[in-house]
C-alpha positions as CSV (number, residue, x, y, z in Angstrom):
1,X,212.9,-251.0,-115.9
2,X,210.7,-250.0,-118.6
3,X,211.3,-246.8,-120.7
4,X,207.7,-245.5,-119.4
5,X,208.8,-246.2,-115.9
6,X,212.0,-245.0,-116.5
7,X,210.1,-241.6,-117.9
8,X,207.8,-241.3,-114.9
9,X,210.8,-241.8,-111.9
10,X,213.2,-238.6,-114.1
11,X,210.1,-236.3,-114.1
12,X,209.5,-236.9,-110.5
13,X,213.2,-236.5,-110.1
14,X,212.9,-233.4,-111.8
15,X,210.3,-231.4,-109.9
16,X,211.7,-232.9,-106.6
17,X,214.7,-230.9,-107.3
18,X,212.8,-228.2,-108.6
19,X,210.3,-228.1,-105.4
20,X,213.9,-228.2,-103.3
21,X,215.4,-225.3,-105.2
22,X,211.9,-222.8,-104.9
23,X,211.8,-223.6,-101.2
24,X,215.7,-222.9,-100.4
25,X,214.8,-219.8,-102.8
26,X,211.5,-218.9,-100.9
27,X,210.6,-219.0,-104.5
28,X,206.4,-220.6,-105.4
29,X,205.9,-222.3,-107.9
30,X,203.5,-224.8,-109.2
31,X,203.9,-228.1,-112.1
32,X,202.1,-230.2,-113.6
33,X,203.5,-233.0,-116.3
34,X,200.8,-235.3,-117.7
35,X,201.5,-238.8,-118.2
36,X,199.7,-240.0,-121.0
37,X,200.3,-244.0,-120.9
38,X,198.6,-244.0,-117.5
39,X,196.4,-241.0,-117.9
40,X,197.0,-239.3,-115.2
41,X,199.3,-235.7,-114.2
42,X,202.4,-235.3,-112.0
43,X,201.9,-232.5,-109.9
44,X,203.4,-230.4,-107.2
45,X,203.5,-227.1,-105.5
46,X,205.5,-224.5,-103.3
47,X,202.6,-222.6,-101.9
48,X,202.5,-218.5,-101.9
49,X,201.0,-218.8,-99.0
50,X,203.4,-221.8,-97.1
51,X,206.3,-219.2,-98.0
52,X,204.0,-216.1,-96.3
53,X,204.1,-214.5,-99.7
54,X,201.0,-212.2,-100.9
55,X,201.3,-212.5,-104.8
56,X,199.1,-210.0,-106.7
57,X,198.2,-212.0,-108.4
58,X,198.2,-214.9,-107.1
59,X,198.0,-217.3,-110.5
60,X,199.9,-220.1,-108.8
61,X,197.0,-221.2,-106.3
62,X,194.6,-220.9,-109.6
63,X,196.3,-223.6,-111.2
64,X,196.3,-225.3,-108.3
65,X,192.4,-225.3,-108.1
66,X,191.9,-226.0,-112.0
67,X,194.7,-229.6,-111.6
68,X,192.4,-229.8,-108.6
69,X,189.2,-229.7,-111.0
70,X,187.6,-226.6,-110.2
71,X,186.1,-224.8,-113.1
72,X,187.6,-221.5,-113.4
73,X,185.5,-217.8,-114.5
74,X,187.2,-215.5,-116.0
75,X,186.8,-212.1,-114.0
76,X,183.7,-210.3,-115.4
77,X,185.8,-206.6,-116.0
78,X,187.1,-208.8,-118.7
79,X,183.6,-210.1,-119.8
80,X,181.7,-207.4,-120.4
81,X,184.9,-204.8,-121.5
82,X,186.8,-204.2,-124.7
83,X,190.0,-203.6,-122.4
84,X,191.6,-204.4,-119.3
85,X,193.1,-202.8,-116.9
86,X,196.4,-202.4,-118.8
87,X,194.7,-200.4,-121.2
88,X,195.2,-204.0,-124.2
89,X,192.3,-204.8,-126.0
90,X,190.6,-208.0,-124.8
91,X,191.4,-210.9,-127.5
92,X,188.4,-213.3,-126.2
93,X,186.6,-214.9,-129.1
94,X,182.9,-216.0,-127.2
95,X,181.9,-217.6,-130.6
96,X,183.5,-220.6,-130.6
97,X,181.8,-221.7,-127.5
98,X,178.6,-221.2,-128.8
99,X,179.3,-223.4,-132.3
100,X,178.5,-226.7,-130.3
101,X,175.2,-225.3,-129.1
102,X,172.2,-227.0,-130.3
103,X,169.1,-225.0,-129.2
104,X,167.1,-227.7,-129.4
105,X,169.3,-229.5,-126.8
106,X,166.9,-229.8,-123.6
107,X,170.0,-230.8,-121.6
């Protein structure tokens, strides 16, 4: 067996055990490990919701839609304020994703 094959059967080793130690800990959790020879992630999840949990928030089922390739918005309190609801000042630079903007772009 190959050292990249080798790699690939410890991770999933890894979160196997890891999945079994949330669950017998009614604990969720979500992983992702990306593979880069075969361009492609390693993922897994105990659900919030398979364990009857409520999370506020619930982060873990966000990942989960982003590894699934949903595009994520950030909420718009944090758009359109200096602060959040913890009273810290909101550290999101906007500028940087308008430097690739070419107005002349019609696509």
């Amino acid at each position: 067996m190959d050292s990249k094959t080798e790699f690939i059967q410890n991770v999933k080793q890894v979160i196997r055990d890891l999945k079994k130690l949330c669950l017998n800990n009614s604990t969720p959790m979500f992983v992702t490990v990306y593979v880069p020879d075969k361009d492609e992630y390693i993922s897994d999840i105990v659900s919030p919701s398979v364990l009857g949990l409520d999370l506020k928030p619930d982060i873990i089922s966000g990942h989960l839609n982003v590894a699934n390739g949903f595009h994520t918005v950030l909420p718009p309190e944090v758009l359109h304020s200096s602060k959040i609801d913890s009273g810290t000042v909101c550290q999101i630079d906007f500028t940087e994703i308008f430097d690739d903007i070419d107005p002349d772009d019609d696509e």
